[in-house]
C-alpha positions in Angstrom: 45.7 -10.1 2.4 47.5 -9.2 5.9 45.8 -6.6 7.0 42.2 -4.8 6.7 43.8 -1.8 4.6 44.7 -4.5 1.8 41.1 -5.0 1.4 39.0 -2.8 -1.5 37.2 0.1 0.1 33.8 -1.1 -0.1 34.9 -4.2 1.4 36.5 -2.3 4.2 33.2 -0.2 4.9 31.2 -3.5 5.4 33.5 -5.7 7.6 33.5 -2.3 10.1 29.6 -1.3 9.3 29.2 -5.8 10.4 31.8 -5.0 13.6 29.6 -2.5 14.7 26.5 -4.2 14.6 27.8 -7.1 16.3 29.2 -4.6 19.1 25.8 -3.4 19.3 23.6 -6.4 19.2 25.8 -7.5 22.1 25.4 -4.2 23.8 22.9 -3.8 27.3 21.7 -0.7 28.2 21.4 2.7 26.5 24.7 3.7 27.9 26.7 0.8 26.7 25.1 1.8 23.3 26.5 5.1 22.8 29.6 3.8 24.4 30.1 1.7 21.2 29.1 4.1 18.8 31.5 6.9 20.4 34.3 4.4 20.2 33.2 4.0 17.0 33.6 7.7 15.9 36.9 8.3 17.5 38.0 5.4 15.3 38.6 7.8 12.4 40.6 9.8 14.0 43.8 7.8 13.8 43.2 4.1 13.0 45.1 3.9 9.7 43.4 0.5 8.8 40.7 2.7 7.5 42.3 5.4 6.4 41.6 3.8 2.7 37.9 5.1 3.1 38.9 8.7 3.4 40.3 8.8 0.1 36.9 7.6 -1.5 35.2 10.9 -3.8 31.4 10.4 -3.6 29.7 12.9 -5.8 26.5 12.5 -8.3 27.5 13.0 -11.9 25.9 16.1 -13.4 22.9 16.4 -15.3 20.6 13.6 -14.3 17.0 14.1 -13.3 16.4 15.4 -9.5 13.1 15.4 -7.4 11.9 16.6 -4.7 14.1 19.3 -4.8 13.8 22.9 -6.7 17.5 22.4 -8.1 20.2 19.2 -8.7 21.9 19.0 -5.6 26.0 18.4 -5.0 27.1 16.1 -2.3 30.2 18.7 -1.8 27.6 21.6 -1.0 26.1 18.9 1.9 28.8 19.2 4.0 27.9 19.6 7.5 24.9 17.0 7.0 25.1 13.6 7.8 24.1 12.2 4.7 22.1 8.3 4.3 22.1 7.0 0.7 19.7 4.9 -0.1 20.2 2.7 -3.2 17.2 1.7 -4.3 14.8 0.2 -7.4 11.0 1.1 -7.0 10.0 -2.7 -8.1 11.8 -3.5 -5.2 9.6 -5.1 -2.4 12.9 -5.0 0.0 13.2 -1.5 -1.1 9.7 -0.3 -0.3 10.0 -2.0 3.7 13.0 0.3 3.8 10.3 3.4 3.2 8.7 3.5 6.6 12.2 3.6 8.5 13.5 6.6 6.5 10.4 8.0 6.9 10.9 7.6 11.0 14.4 9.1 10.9 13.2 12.1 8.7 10.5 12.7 11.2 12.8 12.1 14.3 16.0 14.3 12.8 14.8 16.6 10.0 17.4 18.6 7.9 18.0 21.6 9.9 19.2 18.9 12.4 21.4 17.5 10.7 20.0 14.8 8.2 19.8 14.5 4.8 18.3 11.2 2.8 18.7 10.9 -1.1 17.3 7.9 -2.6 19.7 7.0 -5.3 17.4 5.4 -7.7 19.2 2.5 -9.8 17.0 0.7 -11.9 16.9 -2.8 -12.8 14.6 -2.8 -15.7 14.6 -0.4 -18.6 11.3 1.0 -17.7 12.7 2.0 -14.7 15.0 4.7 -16.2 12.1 6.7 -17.3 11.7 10.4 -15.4 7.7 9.5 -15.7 7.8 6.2 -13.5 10.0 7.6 -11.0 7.8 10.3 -10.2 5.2 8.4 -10.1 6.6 5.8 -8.3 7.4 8.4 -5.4 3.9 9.9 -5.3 2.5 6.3 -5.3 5.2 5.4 -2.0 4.6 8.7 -0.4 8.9 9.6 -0.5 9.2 13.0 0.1 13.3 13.1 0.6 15.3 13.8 -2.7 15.8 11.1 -5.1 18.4 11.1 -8.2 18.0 9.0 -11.1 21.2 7.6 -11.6 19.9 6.1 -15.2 23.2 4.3 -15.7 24.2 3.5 -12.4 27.2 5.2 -12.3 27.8 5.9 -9.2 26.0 2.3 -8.0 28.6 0.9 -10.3 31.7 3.6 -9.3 31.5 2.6 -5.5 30.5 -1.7 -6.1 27.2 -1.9 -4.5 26.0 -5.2 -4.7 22.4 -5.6 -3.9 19.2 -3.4 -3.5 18.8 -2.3 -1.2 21.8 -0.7 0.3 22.1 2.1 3.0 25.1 3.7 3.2 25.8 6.5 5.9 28.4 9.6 4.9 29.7 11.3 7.6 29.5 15.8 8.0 33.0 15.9 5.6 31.5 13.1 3.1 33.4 10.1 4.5 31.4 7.1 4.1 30.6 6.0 7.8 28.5 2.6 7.5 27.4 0.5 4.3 23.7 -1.7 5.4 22.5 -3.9 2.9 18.8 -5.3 2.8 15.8 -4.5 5.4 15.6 -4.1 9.0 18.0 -1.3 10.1 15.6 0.8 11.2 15.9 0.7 14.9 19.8 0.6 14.6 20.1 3.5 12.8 18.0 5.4 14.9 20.4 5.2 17.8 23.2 5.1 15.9 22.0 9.1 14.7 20.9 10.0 17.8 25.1 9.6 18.9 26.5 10.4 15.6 24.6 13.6 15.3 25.7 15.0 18.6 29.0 13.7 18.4 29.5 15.8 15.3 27.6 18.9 17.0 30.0 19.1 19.8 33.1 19.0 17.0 31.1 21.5 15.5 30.5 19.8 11.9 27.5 20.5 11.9 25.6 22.6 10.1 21.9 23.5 10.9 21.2 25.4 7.8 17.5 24.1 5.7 18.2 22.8 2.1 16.1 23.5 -1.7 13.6 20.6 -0.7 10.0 20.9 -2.8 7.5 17.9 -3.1 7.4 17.1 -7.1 3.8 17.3 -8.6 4.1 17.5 -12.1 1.6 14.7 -12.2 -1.8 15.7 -11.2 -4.1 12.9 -10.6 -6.8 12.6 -13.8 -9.6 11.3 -11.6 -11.1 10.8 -8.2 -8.4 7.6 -8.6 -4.8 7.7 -7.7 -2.3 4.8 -8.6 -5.3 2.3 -9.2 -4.3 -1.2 -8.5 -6.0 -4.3 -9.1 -9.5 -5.0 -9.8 -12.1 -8.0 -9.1 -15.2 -8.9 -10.1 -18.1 -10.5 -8.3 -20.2 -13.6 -9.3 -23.4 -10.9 -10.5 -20.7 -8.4 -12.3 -19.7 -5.4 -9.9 -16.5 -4.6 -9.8 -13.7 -3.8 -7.0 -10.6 -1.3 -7.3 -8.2 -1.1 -5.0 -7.6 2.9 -4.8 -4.0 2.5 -3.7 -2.9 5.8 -3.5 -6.1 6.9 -1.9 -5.8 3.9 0.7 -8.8 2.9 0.2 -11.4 0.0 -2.0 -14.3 1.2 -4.1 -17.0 -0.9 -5.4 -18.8 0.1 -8.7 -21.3 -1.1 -11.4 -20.1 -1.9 -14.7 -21.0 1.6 -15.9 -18.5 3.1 -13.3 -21.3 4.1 -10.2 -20.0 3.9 -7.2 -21.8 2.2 -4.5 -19.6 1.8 -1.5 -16.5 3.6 -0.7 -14.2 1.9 1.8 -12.0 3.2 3.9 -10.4 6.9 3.9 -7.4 8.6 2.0 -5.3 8.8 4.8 -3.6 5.8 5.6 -4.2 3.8 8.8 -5.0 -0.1 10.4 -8.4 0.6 11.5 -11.0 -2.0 11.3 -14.9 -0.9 11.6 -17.9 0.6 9.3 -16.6 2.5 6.0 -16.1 5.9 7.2 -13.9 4.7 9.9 -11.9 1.9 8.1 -8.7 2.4 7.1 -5.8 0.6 5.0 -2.6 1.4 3.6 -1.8 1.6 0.0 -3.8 -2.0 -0.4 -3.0 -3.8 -4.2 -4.9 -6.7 -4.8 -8.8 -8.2 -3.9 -11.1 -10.7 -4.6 -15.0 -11.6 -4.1 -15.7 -14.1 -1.9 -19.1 -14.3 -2.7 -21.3 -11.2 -3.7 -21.3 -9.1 -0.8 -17.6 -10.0 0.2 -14.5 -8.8 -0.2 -10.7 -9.7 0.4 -8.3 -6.9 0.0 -4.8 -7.6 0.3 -3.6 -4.4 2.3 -0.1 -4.3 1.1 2.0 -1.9 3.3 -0.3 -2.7 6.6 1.0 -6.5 5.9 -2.6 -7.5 6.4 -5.9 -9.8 5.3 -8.6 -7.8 5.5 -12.4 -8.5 4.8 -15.0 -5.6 3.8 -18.9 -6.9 4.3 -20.6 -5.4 2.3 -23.7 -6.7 3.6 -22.7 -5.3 7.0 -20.7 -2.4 6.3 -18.0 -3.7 8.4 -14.3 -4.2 8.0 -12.4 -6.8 9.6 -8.8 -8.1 10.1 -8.4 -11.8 8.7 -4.8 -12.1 9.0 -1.4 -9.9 10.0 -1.0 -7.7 13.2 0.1 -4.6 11.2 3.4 -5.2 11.5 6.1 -6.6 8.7 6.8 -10.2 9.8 9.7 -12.6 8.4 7.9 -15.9 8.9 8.5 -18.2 6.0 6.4 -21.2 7.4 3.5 -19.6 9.4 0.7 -21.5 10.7 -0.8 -19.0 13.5 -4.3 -18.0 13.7 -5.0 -15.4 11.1 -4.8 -12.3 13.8 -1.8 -13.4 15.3 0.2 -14.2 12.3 2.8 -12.1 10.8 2.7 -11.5 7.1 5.2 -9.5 4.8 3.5 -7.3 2.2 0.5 -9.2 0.3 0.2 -8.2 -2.9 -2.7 -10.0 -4.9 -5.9 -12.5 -3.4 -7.7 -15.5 -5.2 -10.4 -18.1 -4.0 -10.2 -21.8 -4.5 -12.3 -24.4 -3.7 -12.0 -27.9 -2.9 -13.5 -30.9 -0.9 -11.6 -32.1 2.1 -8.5 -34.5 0.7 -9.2 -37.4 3.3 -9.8 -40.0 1.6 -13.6 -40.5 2.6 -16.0 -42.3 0.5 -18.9 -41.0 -0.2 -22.1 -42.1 -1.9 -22.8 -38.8 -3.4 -19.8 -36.9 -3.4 -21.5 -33.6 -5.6 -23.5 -33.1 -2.0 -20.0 -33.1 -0.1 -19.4 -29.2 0.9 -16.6 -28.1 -0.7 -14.0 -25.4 1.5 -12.8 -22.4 0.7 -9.2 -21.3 0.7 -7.8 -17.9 0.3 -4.7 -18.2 -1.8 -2.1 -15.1 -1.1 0.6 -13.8 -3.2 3.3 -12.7 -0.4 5.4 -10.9 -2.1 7.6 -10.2 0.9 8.5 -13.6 1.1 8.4 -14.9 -2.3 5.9 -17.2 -1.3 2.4 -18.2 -2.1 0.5 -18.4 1.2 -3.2 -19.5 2.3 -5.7 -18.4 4.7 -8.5 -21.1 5.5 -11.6 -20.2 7.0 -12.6 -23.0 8.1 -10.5 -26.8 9.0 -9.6 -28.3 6.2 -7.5 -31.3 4.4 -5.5 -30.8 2.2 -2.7 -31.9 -0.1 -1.0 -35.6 1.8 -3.9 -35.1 3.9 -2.3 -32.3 6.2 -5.0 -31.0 7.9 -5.0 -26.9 8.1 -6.9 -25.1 11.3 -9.9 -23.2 11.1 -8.4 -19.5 10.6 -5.0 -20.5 10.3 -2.6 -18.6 7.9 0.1 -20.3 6.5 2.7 -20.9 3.7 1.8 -23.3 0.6 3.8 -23.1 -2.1 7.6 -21.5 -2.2 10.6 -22.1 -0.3 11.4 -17.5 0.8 14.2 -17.9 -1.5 14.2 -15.0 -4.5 13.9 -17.6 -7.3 12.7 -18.4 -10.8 12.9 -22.2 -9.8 10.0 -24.5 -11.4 9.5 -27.8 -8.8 7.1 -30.8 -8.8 7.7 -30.0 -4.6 5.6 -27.2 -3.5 8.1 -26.7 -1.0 11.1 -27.3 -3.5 10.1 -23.9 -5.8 10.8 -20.8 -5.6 9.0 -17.6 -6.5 10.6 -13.8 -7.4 7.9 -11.7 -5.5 5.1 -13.1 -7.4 2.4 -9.9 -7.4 -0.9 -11.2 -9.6 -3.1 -14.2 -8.7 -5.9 -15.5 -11.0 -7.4 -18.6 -10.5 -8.4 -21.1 -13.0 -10.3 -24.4 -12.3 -7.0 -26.4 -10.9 -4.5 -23.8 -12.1 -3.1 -20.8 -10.0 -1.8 -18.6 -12.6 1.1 -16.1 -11.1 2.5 -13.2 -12.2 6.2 -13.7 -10.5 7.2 -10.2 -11.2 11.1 -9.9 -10.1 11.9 -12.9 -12.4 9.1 -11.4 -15.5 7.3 -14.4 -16.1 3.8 -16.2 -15.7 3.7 -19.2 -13.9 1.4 -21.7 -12.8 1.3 -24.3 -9.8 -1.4 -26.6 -9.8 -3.7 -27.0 -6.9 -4.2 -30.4 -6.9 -0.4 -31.7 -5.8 1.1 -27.9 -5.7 3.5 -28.6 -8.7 5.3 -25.3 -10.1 5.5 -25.1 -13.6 6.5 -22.5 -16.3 4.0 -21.0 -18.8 6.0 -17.5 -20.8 8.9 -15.5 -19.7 12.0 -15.6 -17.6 14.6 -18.0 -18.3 15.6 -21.5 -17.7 18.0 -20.7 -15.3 16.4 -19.9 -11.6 18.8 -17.5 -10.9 18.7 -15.4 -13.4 16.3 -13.0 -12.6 17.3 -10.1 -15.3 16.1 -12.0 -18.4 13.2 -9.1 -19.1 12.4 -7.9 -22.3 9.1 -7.3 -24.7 8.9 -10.5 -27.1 5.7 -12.5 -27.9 6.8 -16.1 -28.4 6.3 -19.2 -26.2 7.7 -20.0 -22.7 11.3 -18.9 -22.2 11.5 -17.2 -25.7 8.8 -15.3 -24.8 10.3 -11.9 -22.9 8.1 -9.8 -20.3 9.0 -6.8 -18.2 8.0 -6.7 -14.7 4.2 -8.4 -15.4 2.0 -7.6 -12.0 -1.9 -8.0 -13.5 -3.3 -11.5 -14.9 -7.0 -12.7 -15.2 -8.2 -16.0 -17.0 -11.0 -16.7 -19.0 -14.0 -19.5 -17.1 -12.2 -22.2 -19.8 -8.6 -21.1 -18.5 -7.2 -21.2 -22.1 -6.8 -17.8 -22.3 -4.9 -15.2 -19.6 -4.6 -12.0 -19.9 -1.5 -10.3 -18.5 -1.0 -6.6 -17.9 2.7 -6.7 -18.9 3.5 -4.1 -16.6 6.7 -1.8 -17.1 6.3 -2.3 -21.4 3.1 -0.6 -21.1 1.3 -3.3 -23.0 -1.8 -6.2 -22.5 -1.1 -9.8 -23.8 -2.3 -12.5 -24.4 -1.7 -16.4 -23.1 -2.7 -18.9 -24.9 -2.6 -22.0 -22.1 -2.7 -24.5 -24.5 0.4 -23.6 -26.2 2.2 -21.4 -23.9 2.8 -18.7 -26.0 1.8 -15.4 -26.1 1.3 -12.0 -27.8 0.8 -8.4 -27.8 -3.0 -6.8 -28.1 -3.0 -3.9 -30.1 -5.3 -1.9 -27.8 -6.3 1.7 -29.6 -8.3 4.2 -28.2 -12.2 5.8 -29.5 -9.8 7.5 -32.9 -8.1 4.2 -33.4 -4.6 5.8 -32.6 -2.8 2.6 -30.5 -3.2 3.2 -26.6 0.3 4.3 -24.6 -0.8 3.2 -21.0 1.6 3.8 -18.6 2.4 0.6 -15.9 -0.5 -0.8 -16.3 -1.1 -2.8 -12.6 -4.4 -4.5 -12.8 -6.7 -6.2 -15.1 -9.9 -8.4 -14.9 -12.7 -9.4 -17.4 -16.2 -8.7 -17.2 -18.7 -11.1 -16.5 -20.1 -12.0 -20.3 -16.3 -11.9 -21.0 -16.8 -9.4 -23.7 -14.6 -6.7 -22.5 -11.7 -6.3 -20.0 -11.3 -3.4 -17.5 -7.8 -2.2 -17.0 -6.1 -0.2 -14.5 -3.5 2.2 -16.0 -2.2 3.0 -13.1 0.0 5.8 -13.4 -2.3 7.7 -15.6 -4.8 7.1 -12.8 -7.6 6.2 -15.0 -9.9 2.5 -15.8 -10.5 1.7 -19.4 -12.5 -0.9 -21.1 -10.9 -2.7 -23.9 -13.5 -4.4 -26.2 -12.3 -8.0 -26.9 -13.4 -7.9 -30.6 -12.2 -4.3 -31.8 -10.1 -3.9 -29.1 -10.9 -0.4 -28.8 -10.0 1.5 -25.3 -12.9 3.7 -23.8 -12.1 5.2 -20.3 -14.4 4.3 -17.7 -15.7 7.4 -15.8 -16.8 7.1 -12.2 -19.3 8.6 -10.9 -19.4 9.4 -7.5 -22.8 10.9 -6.7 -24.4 8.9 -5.0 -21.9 8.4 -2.2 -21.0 11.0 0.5 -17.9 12.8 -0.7 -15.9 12.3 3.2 -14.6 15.7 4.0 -10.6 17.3 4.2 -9.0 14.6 5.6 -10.4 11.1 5.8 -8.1 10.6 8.6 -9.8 9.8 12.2 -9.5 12.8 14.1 -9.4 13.3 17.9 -12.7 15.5 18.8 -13.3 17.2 22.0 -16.6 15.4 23.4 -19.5 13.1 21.6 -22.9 13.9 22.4 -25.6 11.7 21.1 -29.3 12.0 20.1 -31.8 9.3 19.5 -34.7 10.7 17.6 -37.3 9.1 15.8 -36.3 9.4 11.9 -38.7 9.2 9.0 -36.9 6.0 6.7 -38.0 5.9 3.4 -37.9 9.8 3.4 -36.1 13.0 4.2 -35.3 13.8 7.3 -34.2 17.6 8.1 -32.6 18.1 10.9 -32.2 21.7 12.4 -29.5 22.5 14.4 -28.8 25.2 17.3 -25.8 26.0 19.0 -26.6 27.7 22.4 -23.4 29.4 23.9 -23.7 30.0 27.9 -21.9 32.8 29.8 -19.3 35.1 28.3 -18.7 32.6 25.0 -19.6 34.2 21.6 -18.5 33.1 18.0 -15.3 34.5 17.1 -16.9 36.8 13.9 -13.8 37.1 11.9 -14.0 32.5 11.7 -16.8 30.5 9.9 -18.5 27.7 12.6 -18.4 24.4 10.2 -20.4 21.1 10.4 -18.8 18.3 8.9 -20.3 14.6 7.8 -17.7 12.4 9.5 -20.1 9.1 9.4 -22.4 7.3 7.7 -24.3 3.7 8.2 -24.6 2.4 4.7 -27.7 3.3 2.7 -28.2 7.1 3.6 -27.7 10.2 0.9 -27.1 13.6 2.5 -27.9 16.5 0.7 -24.3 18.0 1.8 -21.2 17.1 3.4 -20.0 19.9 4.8 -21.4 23.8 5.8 -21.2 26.2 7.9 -23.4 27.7 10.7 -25.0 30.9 10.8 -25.7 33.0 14.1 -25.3 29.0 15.4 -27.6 27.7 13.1 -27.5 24.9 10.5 -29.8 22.7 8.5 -28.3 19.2 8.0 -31.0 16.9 5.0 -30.8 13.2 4.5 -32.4 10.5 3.1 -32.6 7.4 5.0 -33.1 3.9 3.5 -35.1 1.0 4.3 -34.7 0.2 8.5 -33.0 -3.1 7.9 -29.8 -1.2 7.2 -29.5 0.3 11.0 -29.3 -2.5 12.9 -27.4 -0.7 15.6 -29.4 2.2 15.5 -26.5 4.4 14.8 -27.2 6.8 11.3 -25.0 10.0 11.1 -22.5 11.5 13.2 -21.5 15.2 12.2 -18.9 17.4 14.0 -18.8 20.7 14.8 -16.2 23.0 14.5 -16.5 26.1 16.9 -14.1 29.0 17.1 -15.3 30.8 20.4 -14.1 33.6 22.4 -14.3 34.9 25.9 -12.5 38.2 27.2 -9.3 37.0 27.5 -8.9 34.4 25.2 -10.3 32.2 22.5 -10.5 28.6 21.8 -11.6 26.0 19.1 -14.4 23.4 20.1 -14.6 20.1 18.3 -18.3 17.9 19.0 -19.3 15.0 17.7 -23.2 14.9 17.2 -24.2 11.6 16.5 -27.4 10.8 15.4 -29.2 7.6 16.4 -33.0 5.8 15.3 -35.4 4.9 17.4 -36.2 1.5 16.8 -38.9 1.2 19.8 -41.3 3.7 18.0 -43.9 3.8 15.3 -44.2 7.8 15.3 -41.9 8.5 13.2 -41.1 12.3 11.9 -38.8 14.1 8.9 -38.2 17.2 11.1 -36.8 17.5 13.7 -34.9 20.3 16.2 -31.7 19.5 18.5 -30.2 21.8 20.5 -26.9 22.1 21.8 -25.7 24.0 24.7 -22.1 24.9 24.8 -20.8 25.8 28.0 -17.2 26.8 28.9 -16.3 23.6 30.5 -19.5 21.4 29.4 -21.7 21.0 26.8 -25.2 19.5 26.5 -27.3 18.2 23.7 -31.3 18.1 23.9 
């Protein structure tokens, strides 16, 4: 090879795309910046090194499945867009950290601007080519740009992509521009567009005209759940469901009746009470004890903990923001973690060689084992000091990696450091075992907690590269053939895990002792066999007589009787929480005002409200006045969530609980929604009511009247 234009055109697109970046890493100063990306630009107007790429036809083949859009599109009827591409597989975890930067370029240059994204989907696993699992897979990620299914990879294949994910960047005339493989371009992009896109305005290439974009619903939800993930169980039998499409945790009985709801379905990184919580799209949890939780929050690349004693939500570990770390070692709040997928607890005394008379009375530690599937990695948060494996002593709220190397790896190692996982994505712990569904190379593995040894139990292949041997065959270790696996929960003897085999749609069965395993036939109530659909989570109950599922894309829970292996859907029922109002998203109101008063517990209280407008201000009559239930301290029942006022007037009816649950004082906050007029104008008024009990009184009354005064610049409550 002499000169660039000998090389292949792929080849040519990524030795300019890793010119440029160089340029630009190396760059000071915005002006510099678009000093290299306009030099840039100009290149393709006569170096003939490159001319290669202009012969390249990009174009979809016809008749595959489209979403997100009312009709197929043509990438010859997008000229005058600049065009990204995203190649991508939705089992990806590389693929999903490229999400939130498309999402910020959509939102900084939509279409009519210029930019068009198309996620060109190109699976890796059968189940993957499915129309089904796409869709849901982009109502479960939130993508709301076009996506293809490219089924065959054709045109993965026709241009030599090499990896997932790849970016690459077509230019107004459909000349490929950039190629970007893996995460991270985010920020680079961003100012690269910002230059191309007014570069190409002022040729006038440009064309600001909208496109046939339409969200895809096909799918309706079947429940109050959406894209269920994992479940847990506590030591007394309730049960925990991360609600990952509703961004939030739900705790229930074994009968389905929900007692707390945790967080909102908005996403967010808020830490607080219930109402005011918020996660984003969280996958896997674990009991602590009874009335404690730890949620992996999966896309806020967090460790959370819900107290349910307390009603509070805190941050154990991650800052909200992906990190890259492969070692760790921070305290929990100021660590960066990459996209925790499943939880587990284990247990040990302190490794340091002490003797000790009685060593049943020695406390034993807890340690929070993490499945980072960002980094391939098995990770642990420790509450409290602790020794540990060669006596390495771990700080009090430290977070830190345990077991894997960050390589993307099937590889089996007496070293902890030595293996090396494939975005491992189920935990469940059995007495010295950690069992692992390693999902990217589909198999179960197991690393012992004792020395951290990494050994094989079914699935994947002897060879820890190869990361494509998938495939639905019961059988023992490598003969054995799984598909993506991301549930598994073990028995109290740990001779038996079950698996939710994941993109095959089935449950299986480990036996531990031999290291095989095999397919339950699950049928439903009419004994016709059951056809989940990515089934994500699994746990057993406490008497181990049934195990609850999560059938994820169907949206539903089932229990699966052990001995008949019959499938009966688990309803929830909801009533005796507060249903939270149109968006569970905290929203900015206009002032607080706030009431102590001294509420009746153990009874119903009814509140009557008045709204008192001063001066010229009068209700807009054509507009309802709403109230609105926007928080709750744990252990009240209102009547209603939501109402409306009339002539300014509202009854708002709760029960309270016993005292002990309002500490703080704090019970209900409502907000008002006022549409008011004056003579020249109108305006909206947002206030906050909240509601506090008097703990310093013993005359306590159910009825009570509040008055608020609304006044054009200032508002009073009495």
């Amino acid at each position: 090879m002499d000169t660039l234009s000998d090389l292949p055109p792929i080849d040519i697109l990524t030795f300019i795309t890793d010119e440029l970046l160089q340029a630009f890493r190396s760059s000071t100063g915005e002006k510099d910046k678009v000093k290299v990306f306009t030099q840039f630009l100009d290149r393709w107007e006569h170096d003939p090194s490159i001319a290669k790429l202009k012969t390249i036809s990009i174009e979809f083949e016809s008749d595959l499945d489209w979403f997100n859009v009312s009709r197929p599109l043509k990438l010859s009827e997008l000229r005058g867009k600049v065009v990204i591409l995203d190649f991508f597989t939705y089992c990806c975890i590389n693929c999903m950290h490229v999400l939130p930067e498309l999402h910020r370029l959509e939102k900084r240059f939509p279409v009519e601007s210029g930019l068009l994204i198309i996620g060109v989907h190109s699976p890796k696993f059968m189940n993957e080519r499915a129309k089904a699992n796409i869709l849901s897979a982009a109502q479960r990620y939130g993508i709301t740009h076009p996506i293809v299914n490219d089924f065959k990879s054709a045109l993965w294949q026709g241009l030599g992509i090499r990896c997932w994910p790849t970016l690459i960047v077509l230019c107004p005339t459909g000349v490929p521009l950039l190629l970007l493989m893996g995460e991270g371009h985010g920020n680079f992009l961003e100012e690269f567009l910002s230059t191309a896109i007014s570069f190409f305005n002022e040729k006038g290439n440009i064309k600001n005209n909208s496109l046939p974009l339409q969200i895809s619903s096909d799918q309706n939800p079947a429940s109050n759940l959406r894209f269920p993930a994992k479940i847990a169980r506590s030591p007394n039998g309730r049960f925990a469901v991360a609600d990952a499409g509703n961004n939030r945790v739900l705790i229930m009985g074994s009968q389905g009746l929900i007692k707390f709801k945790v967080g909102g379905t908005g996403p967010g990184f808020v830490n607080g009470n219930f109402s005011e919580a918020r996660f984003n799209r969280p996958q896997g949890l674990t009991f602590l004890d009874e009335n404690t939780l730890i949620v992996a929050d999966t896309e806020n690349h967090a460790l959370r903990k819900v107290s349910l004693s307390d009603g509070l939500v805190e941050t154990l570990a991650g800052t909200g923001v992906q990190g890259n770390d492969r070692i760790g070692g921070r305290a929990g709040p100021l660590q960066c973690i990459s996209s925790p997928w499943d939880v587990a607890i284990f247990r040990t005394r302190d490794m340091d060689m002490s003797f000790h008379l009685d060593e049943q009375n020695v406390p034993e530690k807890t340690i929070v084992l993490i499945a980072m599937a960002g980094s391939h990695q098995i990770w642990g948060y420790f509450p409290e000091e602790t020794i540990w494996w060669k006596f390495r002593k771990f700080d009090s709220l430290c977070c830190v990696s345990l077991i894997g190397n960050g390589l993307e790896e099937n590889r089996n190692n007496s070293y902890p450091q030595n293996a090396a996982f494939a975005q491992p994505s189920g935990l469940a712990m059995s007495n010295e075992y950690l069992f692992i569904a390693d999902s990217e190379s589909s198999s179960i593995r197991k690393a012992s907690l004792i020395d951290g040894k990494v050994m094989p139990v079914v699935g994947g292949d002897r060879n820890p590269l190869n990361l494509f041997a998938f495939g639905d065959i019961d059988g023992k270790l490598f003969h054995a053939k799984l598909q993506h696996p991301l549930g598994v929960t073990c028995n109290a003897v740990g001779n038996r895990v079950f698996v939710a085999d994941t993109y095959n749609h089935k449950i299986k069965l480990i036996d531990t002792d031999a290291n095989s395993i095999s397919t339950l036939t699950v049928v439903n109530e009419e004994g016709i066999p059951m056809v989940f659909n990515e089934p994500a989570g699994i746990c057993l109950d406490a008497d181990e007589c049934y195990i609850l599922v999560a059938d994820t894309n169907n949206h539903l829970l089932y229990k699966v009787d052990l001995q008949t292996l019959k499938a009966e859907q688990l309803l929830l029922d909801f009533s005796q929480v507060v249903q939270q109002s149109e968006t569970d998203a905290p929203k900015k109101v206009g002032e607080t005002l706030i009431k102590t008063l001294p509420l009746h517990f153990g009874a119903t209280n009814t509140i009557h409200f008045m709204v008192r407008l001063e001066g010229i201000l009068k209700f807009t009559d054509e507009t309802p006045q709403k109230w609105i239930v926007k928080g709750l301290t744990q252990g009240i029942n209102v009547s209603s969530s939501s109402g409306t006022l009339e002539n300014g007037k509202c009854d708002v009816q709760f029960h309270l609980m016993d005292q002990s649950f309002h500490k703080k004082g704090e019970v209900i906050s409502i907000e008002f929604i006022l549409n008011l007029c004056e003579t020249k104008y109108c305006l909206m008024k947002r206030i906050l009511i909240t509601l506090n009990s008097d703990p310093k009184t013993n005359e306590f009354q159910n009825t009570h009247n509040v008055f608020i005064r609304i006044g054009k610049s200032k508002n009073y409550i009495e």
